[in-house]
ZATI-156484 format. One record per atom (N, C-alpha, C): residue number from 1; residue in three letters; atom name; z negated, x, y negated. Coordinates in steps of 0.1 Angstrom, whole numbers. Example, Ala and Ser with C-alpha at 12.3 -4.5 7.8 and 13.67 -1.06 7.14 Angstrom:
BEGIN
> 1, ala, N, -78, 132, 57
> 1, ala, CA, -78, 123, 45
> 1, ala, C, -78, 132, 33
> 2, ser, N, -71, 128, 22
> 2, ser, CA, -71, 137, 11
> 2, ser, C, -79, 129, 0
***
This chain:
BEGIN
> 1, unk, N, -796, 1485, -607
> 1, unk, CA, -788, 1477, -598
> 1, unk, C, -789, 1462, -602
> 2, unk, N, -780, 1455, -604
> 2, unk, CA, -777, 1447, -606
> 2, unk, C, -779, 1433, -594
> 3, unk, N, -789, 1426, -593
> 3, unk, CA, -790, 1420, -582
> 3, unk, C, -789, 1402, -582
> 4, unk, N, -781, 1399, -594
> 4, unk, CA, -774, 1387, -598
> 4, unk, C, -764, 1384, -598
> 5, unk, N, -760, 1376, -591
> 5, unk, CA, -746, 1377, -586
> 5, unk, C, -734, 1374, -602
> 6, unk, N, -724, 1377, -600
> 6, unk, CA, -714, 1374, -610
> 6, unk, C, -715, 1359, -606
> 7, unk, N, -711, 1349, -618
> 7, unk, CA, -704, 1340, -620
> 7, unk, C, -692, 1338, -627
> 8, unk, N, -688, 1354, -628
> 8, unk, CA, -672, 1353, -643
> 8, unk, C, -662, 1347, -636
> 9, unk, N, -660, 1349, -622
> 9, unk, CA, -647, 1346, -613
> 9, unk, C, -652, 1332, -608
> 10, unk, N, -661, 1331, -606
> 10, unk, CA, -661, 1322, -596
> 10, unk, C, -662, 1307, -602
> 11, unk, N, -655, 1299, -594
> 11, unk, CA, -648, 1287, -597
> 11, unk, C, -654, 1277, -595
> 12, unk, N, -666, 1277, -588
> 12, unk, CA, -673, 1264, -583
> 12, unk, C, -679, 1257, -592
> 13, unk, N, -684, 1264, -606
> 13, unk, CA, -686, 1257, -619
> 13, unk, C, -673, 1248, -626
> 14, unk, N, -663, 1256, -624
> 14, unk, CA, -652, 1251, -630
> 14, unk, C, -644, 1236, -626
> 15, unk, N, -649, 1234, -609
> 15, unk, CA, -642, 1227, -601
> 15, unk, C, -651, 1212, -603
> 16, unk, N, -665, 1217, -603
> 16, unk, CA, -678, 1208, -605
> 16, unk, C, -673, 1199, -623
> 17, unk, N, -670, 1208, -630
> 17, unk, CA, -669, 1201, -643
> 17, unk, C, -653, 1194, -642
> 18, unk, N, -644, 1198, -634
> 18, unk, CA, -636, 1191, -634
> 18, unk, C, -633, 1179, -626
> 19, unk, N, -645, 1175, -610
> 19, unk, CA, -645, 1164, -606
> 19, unk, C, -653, 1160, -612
> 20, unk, N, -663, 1161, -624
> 20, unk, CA, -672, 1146, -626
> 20, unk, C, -662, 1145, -640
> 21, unk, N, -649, 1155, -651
> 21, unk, CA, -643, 1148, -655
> 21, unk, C, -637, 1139, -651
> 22, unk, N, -630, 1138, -635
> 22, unk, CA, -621, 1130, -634
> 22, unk, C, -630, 1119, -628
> 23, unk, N, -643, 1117, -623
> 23, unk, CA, -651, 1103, -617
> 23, unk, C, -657, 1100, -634
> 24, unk, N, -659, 1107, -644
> 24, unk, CA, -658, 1101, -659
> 24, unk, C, -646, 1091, -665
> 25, unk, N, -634, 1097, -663
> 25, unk, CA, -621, 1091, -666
> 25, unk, C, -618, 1078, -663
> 26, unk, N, -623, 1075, -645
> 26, unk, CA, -619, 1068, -635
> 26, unk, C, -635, 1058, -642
> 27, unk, N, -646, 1063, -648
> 27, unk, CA, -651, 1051, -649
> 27, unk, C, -646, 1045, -665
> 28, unk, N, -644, 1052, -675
> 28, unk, CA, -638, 1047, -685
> 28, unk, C, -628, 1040, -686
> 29, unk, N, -624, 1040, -677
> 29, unk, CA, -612, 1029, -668
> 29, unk, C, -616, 1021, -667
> 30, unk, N, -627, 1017, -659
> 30, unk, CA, -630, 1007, -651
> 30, unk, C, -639, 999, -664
> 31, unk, N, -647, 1007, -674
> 31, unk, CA, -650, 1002, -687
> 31, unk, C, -643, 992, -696
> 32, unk, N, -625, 999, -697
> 32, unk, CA, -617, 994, -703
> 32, unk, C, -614, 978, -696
> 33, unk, N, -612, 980, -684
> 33, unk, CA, -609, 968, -679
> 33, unk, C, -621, 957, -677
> 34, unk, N, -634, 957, -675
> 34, unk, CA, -643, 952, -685
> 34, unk, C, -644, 952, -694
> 35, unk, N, -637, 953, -703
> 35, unk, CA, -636, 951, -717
> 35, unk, C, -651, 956, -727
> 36, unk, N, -656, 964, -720
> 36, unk, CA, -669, 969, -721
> 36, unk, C, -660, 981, -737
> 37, unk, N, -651, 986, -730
> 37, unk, CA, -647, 998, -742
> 37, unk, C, -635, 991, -744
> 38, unk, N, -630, 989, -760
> 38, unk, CA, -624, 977, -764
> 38, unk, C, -609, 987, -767
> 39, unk, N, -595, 982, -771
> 39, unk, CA, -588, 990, -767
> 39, unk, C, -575, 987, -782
> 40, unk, N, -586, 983, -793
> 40, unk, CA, -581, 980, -808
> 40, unk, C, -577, 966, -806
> 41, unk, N, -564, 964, -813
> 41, unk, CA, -559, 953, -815
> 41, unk, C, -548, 948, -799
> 42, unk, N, -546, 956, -790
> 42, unk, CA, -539, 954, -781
> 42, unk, C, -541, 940, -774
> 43, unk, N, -533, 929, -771
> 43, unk, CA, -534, 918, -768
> 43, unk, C, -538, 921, -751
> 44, unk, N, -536, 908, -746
> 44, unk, CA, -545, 910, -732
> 44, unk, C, -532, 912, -720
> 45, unk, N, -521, 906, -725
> 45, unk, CA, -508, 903, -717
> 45, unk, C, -501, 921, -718
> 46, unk, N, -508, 929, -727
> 46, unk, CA, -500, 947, -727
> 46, unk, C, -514, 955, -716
> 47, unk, N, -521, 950, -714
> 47, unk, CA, -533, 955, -706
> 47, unk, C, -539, 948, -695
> 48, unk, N, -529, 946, -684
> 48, unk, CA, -531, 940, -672
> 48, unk, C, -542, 945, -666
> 49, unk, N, -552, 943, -657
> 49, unk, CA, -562, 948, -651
> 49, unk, C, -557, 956, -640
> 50, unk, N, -545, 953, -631
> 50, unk, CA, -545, 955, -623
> 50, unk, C, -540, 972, -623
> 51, unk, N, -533, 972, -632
> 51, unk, CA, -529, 985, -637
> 51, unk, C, -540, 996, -642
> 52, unk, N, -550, 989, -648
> 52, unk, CA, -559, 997, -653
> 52, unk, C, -571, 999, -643
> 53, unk, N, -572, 991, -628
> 53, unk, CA, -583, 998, -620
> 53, unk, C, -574, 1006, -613
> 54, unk, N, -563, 1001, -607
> 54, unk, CA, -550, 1012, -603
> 54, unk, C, -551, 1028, -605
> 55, unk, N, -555, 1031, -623
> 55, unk, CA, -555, 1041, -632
> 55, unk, C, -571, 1046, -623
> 56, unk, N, -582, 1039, -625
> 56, unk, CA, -590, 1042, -621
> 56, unk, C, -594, 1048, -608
> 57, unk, N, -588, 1040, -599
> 57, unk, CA, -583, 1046, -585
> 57, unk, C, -579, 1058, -582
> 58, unk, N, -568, 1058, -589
> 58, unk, CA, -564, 1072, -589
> 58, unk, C, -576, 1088, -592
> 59, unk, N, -576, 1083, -606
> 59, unk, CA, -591, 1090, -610
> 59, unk, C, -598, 1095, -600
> 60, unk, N, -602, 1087, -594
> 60, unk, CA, -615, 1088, -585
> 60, unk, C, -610, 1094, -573
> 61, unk, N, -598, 1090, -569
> 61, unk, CA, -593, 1099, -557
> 61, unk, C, -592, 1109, -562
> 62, unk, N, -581, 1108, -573
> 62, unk, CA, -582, 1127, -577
> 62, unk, C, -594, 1136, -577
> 63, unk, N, -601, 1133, -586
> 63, unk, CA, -612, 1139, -586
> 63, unk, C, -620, 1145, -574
> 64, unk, N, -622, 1133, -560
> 64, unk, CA, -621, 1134, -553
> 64, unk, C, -614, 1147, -543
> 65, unk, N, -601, 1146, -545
> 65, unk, CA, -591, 1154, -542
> 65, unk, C, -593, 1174, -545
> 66, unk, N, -597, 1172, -559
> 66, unk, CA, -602, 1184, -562
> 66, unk, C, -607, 1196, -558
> 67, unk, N, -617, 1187, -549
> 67, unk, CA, -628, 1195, -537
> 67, unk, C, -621, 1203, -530
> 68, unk, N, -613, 1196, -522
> 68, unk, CA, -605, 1208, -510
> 68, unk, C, -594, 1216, -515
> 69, unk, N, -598, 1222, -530
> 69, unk, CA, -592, 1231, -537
> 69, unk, C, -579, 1235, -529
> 70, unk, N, -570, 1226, -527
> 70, unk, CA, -555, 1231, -523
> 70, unk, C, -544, 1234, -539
> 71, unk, N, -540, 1245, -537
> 71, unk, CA, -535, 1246, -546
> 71, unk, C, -523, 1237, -552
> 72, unk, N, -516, 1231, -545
> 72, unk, CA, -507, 1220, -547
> 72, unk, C, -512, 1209, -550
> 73, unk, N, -524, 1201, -543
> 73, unk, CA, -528, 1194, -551
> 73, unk, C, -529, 1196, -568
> 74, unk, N, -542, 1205, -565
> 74, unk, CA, -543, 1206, -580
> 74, unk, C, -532, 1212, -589
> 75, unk, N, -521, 1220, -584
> 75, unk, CA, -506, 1218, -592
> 75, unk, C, -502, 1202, -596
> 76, unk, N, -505, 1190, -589
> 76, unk, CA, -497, 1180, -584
> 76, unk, C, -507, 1170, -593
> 77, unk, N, -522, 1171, -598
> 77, unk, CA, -529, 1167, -605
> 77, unk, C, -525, 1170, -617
> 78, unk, N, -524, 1180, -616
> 78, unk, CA, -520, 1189, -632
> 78, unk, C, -513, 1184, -638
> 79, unk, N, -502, 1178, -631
> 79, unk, CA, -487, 1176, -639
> 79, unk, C, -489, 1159, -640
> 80, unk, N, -498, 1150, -632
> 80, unk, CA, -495, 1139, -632
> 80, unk, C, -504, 1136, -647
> 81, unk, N, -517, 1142, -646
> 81, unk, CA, -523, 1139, -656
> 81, unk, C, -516, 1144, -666
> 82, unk, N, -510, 1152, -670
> 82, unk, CA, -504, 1155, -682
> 82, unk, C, -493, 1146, -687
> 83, unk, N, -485, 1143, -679
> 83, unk, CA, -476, 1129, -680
> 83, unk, C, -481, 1113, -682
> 84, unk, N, -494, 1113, -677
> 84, unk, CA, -502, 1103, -682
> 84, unk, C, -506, 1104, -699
> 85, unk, N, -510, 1116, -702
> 85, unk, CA, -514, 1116, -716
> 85, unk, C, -502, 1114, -723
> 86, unk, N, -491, 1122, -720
> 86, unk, CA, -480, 1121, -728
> 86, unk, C, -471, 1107, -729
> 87, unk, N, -471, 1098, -716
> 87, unk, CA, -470, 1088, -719
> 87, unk, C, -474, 1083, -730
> 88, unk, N, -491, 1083, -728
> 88, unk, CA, -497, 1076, -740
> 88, unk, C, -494, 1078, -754
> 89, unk, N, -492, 1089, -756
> 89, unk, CA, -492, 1094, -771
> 89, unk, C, -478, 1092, -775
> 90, unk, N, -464, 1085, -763
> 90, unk, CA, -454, 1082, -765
> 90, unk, C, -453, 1068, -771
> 91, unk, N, -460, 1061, -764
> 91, unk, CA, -460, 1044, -762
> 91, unk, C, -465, 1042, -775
> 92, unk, N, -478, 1047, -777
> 92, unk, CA, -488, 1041, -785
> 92, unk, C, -487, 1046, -804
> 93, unk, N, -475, 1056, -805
> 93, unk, CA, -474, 1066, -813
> 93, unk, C, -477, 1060, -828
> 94, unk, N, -471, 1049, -829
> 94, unk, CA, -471, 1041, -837
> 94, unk, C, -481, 1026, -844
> 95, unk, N, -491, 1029, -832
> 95, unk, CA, -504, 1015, -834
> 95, unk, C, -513, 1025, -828
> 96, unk, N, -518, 1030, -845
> 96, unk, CA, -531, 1035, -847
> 96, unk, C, -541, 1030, -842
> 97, unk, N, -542, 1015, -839
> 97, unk, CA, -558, 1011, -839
> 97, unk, C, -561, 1012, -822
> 98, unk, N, -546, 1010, -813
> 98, unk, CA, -549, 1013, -804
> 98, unk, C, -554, 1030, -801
> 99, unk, N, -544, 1038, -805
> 99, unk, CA, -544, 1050, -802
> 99, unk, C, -562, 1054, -806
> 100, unk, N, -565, 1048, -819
> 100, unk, CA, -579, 1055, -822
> 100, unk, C, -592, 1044, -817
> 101, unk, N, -588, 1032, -806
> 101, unk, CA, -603, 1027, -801
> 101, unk, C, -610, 1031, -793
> 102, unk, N, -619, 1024, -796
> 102, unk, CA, -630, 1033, -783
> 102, unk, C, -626, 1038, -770
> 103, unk, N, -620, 1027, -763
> 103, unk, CA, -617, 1030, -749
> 103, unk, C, -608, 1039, -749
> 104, unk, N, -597, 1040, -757
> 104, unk, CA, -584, 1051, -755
> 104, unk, C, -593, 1066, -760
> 105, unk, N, -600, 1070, -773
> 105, unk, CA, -608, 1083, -773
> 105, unk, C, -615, 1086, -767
> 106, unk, N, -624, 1078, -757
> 106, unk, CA, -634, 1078, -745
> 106, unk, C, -622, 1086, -732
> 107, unk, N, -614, 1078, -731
> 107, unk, CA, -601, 1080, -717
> 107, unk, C, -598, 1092, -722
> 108, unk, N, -590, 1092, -737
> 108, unk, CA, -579, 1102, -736
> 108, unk, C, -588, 1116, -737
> 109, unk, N, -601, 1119, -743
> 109, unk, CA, -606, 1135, -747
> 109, unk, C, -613, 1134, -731
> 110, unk, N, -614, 1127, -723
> 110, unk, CA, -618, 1131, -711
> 110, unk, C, -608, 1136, -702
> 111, unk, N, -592, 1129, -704
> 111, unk, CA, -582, 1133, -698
> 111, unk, C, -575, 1148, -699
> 112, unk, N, -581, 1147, -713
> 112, unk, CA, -570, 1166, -717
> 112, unk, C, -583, 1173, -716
> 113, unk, N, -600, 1170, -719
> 113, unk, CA, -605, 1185, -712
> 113, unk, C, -603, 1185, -691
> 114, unk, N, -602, 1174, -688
> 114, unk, CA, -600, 1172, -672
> 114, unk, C, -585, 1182, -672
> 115, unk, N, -577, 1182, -680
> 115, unk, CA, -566, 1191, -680
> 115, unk, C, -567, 1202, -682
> 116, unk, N, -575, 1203, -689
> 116, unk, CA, -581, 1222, -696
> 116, unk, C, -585, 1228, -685
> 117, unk, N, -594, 1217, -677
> 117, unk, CA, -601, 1218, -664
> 117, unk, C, -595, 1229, -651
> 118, unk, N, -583, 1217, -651
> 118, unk, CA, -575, 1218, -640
> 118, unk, C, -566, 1234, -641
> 119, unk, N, -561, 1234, -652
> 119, unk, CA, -552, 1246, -657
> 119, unk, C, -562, 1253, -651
> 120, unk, N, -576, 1259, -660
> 120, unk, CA, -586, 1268, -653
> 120, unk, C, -588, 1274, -644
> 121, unk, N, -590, 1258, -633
> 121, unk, CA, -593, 1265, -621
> 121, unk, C, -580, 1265, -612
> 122, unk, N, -564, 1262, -614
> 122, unk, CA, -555, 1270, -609
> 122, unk, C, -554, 1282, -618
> 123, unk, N, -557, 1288, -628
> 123, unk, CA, -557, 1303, -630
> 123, unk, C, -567, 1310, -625
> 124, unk, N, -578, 1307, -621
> 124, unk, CA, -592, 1313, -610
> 124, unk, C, -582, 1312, -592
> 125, unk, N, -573, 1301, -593
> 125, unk, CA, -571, 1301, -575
> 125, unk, C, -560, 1311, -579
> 126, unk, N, -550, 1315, -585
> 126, unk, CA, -538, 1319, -585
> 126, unk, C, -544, 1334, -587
> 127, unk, N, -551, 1342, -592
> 127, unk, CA, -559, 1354, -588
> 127, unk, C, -566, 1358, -574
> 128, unk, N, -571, 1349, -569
> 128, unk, CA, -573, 1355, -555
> 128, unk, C, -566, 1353, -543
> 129, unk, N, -561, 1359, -534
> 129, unk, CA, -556, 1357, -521
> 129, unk, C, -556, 1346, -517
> 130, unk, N, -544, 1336, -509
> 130, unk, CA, -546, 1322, -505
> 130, unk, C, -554, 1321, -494
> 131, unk, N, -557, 1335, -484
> 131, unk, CA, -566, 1330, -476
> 131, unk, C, -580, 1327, -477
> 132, unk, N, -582, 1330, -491
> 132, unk, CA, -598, 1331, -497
> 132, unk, C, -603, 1314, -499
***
């Protein structure tokens, strides 16, 4: 008899790695805008602060958000983060030094596994019953 519970289904690993990606994200934010994680050659006038704790805010609420595993949210996380990265890789396509500095590889590989994340654990909630 087997007297250890499964962990294959169960999501509360999955949910845990995906709010401290997104309170990660939301502080590499807050890095960038301290200028602590530097953002290549980008001048100061394309990287307003206000926009970049804004970014962080969000973060932190999402992540936040995560917890009360509603499935629309986390539909509604899913798709904003993904539009966030794809912006980026739209804007920036062309100025490598931005695309490859610190602060943007710190942000961005935190943003797409926080996405890997999210996908996950809507395919763990979309398998069980919504009243669960």
């Amino acid at each position: 008899m087997n007297t250890i519970p499964s962990t294959k289904n169960n999501p509360t690993r999955s949910l845990w790695t995906a709010v401290a990606l997104a309170l990660f994200t939301a502080l590499a934010y807050i890095l960038i805008a301290l200028n602590v994680l530097s953002l290549g050659d980008l001048p100061m006038g394309e990287k307003p602060a206000g926009i970049i704790y804004f970014a962080a805010g969000c973060y932190l609420t999402g992540g936040l958000l995560i917890l009360l595993c509603n499935r629309r949210l986390l539909l509604f996380g899913a798709f904003i983060n993904a539009m966030v990265i794809l912006f980026f890789f739209n804007m920036y396509q062309n100025r490598l030094s931005v695309m490859f500095s610190p602060g943007e590889l710190v942000s961005k590989i935190a943003q797409i596994l926080l996405e890997v994340a999210l996908i996950y654990v809507l395919t763990l909630s979309w398998r069980k019953p919504p009243n669960q």
